[in-house]
C-alpha positions in Angstrom: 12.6 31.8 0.6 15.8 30.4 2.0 16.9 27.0 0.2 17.2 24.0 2.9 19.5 22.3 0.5 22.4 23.2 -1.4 23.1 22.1 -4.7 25.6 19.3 -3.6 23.1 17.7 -1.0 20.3 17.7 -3.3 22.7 15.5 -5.7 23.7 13.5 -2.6 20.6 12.6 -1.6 19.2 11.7 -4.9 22.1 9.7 -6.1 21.9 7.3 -2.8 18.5 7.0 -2.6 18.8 6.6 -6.6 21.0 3.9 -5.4 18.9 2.3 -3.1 15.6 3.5 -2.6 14.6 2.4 0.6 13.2 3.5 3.7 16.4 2.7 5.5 18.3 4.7 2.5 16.1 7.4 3.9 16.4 7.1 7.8 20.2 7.0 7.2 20.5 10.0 4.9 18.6 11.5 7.9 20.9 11.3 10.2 23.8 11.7 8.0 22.7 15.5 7.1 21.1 15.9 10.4 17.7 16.9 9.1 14.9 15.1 9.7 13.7 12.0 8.3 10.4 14.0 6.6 12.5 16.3 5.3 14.3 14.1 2.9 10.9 12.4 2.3 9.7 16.1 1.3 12.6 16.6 -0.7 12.8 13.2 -2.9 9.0 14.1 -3.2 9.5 17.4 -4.6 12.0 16.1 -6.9 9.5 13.4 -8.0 12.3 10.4 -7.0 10.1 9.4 -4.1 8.6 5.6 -4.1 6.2 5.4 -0.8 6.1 2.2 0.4 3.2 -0.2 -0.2 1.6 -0.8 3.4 1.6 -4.4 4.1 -0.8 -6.6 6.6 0.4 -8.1 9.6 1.1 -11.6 7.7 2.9 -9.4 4.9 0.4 -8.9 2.6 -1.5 -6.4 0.9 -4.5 -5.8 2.3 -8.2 -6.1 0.5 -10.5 -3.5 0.9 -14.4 -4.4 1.5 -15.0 -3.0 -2.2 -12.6 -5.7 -3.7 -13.6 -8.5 -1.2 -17.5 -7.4 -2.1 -16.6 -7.5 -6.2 -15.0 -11.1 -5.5 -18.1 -12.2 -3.5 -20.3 -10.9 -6.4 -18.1 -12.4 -9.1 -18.0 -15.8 -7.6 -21.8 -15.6 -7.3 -21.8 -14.7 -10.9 -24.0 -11.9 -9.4 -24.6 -8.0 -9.5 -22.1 -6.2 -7.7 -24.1 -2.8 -7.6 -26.8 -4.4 -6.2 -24.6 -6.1 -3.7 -22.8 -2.6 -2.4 -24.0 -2.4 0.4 -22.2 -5.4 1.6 -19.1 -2.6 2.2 -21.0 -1.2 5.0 -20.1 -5.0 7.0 -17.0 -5.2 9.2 -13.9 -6.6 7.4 -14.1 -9.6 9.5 -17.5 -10.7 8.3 -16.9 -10.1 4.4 -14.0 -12.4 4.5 -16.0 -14.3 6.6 -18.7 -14.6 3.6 -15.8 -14.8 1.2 -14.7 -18.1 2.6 -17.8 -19.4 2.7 -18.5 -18.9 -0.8 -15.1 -20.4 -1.2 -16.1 -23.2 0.3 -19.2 -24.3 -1.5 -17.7 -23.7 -4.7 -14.7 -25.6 -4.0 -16.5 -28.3 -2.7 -19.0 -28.1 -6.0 -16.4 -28.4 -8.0 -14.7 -31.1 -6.1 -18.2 -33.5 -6.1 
């Protein structure tokens, strides 16, 4: 199998993304070496250097999957979360929906 990288461009790309390990360290590594933006991906993969990005909402956040939002619902019910499972099968929208609403009460209980 033919090696895509030499020796001195494997160090290259390691050391700057060591550097800098960022998304735009890749893109411009990219088009430094003229390969393509998955291959250097692959290759600070395969040499176990590679951080993926966290994906981030819209507003910049992480987002909550309807497992966690069903466990907080259960928790702040001080209830069974097995028995409350198949809450997941709801759209997003209407957990948090039900999560704010629990919210709600309780702050306001606690606020009486």
């Amino acid at each position: 199998m033919a090696k895509t990288y030499t020796d001195a461009e494997t160090r290259h790309v390691l050391s700057t993304y060591g550097e800098n390990p960022t998304r735009d360290t890749v893109d411009a590594l990219a088009k430094e070496m003229g390969k393509t933006v998955k291959s250097i991906i692959g290759k600070l993969s395969r040499e176990k250097v590679y951080v993926k990005a966290d994906y981030l909402t819209k507003r910049g956040e992480k987002p909550e999957t309807k497992l966690q939002m069903m466990e907080q619902i259960a928790g702040m019910l001080q209830g069974d979360a097995n028995r409350l499972e198949t809450l997941t099968k709801a759209s997003k929208q209407d957990l948090l929906y039900l999560k704010v609403l629990v919210e709600d009460i309780i702050w306001e209980s606690e606020n009486d």
